[in-house]
C-alpha positions as CSV (number, residue, x, y, z in Angstrom):
1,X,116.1,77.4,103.2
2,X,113.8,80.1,101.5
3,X,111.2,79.1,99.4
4,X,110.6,81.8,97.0
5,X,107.7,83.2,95.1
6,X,108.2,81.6,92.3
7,X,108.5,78.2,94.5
8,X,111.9,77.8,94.0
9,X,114.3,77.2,97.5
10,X,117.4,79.3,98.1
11,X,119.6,79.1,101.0
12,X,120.1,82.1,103.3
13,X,123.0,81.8,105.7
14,X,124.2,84.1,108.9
15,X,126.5,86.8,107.4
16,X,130.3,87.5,108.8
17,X,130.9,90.3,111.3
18,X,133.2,91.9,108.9
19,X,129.7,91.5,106.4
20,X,127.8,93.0,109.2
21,X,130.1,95.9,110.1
22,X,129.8,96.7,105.7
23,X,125.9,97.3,106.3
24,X,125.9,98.8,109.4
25,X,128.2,101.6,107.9
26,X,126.5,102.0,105.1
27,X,123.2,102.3,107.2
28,X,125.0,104.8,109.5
29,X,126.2,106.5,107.0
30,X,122.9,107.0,104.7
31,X,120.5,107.1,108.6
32,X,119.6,110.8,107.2
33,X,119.2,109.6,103.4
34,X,115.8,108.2,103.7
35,X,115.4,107.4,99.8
36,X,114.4,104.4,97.6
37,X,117.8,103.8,96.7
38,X,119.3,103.6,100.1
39,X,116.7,100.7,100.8
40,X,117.4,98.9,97.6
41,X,121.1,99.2,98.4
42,X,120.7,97.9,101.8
43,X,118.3,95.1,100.6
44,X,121.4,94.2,97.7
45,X,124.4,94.3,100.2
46,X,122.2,92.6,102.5
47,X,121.4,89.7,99.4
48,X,124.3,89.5,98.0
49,X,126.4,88.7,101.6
50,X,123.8,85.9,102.7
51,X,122.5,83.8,99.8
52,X,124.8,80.3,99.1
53,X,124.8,77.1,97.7
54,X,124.6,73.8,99.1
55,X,128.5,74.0,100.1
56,X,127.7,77.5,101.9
57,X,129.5,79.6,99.4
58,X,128.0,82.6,98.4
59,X,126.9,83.2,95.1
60,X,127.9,87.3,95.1
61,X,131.0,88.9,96.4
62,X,130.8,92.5,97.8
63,X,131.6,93.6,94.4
64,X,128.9,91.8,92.4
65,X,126.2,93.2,95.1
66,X,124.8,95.4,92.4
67,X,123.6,92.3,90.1
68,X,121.4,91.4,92.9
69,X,119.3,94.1,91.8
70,X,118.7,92.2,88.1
71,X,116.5,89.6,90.7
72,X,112.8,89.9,90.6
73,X,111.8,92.4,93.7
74,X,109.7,89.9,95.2
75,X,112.7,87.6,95.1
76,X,115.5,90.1,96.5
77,X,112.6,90.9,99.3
78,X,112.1,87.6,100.4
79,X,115.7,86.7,100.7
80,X,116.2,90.0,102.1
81,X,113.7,89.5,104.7
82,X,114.8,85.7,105.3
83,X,118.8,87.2,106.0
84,X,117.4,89.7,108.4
85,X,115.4,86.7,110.4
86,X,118.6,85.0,110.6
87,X,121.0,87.6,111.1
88,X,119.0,88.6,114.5
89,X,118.7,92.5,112.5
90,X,116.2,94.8,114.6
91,X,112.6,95.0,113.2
92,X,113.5,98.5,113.6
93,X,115.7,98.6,110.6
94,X,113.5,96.3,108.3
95,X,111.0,98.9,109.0
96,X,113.4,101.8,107.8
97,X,114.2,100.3,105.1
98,X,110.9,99.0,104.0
99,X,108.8,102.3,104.1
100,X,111.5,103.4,101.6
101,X,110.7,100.8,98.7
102,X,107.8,101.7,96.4
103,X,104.4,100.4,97.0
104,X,102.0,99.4,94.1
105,X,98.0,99.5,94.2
106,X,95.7,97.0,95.0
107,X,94.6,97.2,91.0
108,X,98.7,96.5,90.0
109,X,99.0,93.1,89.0
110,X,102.6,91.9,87.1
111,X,102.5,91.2,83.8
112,X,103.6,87.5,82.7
């Protein structure tokens, strides 16, 4: 369980190895594309392969990983971060991927 921002509790499960072997591709495969977008994309695939309901069905295929993005960013971080806890992924690539997503300043505050 992952209790979001917002409060509300999602559950994160361990991903497949097939699930595992789709990320670690796409993370070989961009290691030299240090942008935004590779970071979002890894956060989405990432998402969209660990977060399930109560029967441990996940609520996104591999094709639907793209609507994942439509989450708040707070949201797809803490699930993200939550799947990486539980997947055993090296802080080395949470790193990676981290310095790649946009910061805001300390005077930034979300509109409601």
């Amino acid at each position: 369980e992952v209790t979001l921002p917002d409060g509300d509790v999602v559950l994160v499960a361990a991903m497949s190895q097939a699930d595992f072997g789709d990320i670690n591709r796409f993370a070989e495969a961009n290691r030299d594309k240090e942008t935004t977008d590779t970071a979002f994309r890894w956060q989405r695939m990432l998402c969209a392969r660990c977060l399930v309901d109560q029967d441990g069905v996940r609520f996104y295929t591999n094709e639907e990983e793209g609507e994942v993005g439509s989450l708040p960013l707070d949201v797809v971080s803490a699930i993200a971060e939550a799947a990486q806890e539980i997947n055993g992924l090296v802080a080395s690539a949470i790193e990676d991927a981290k310095k790649n997503l946009p910061t805001t300043s300390g005077d930034a505050s979300p509109s409601a």
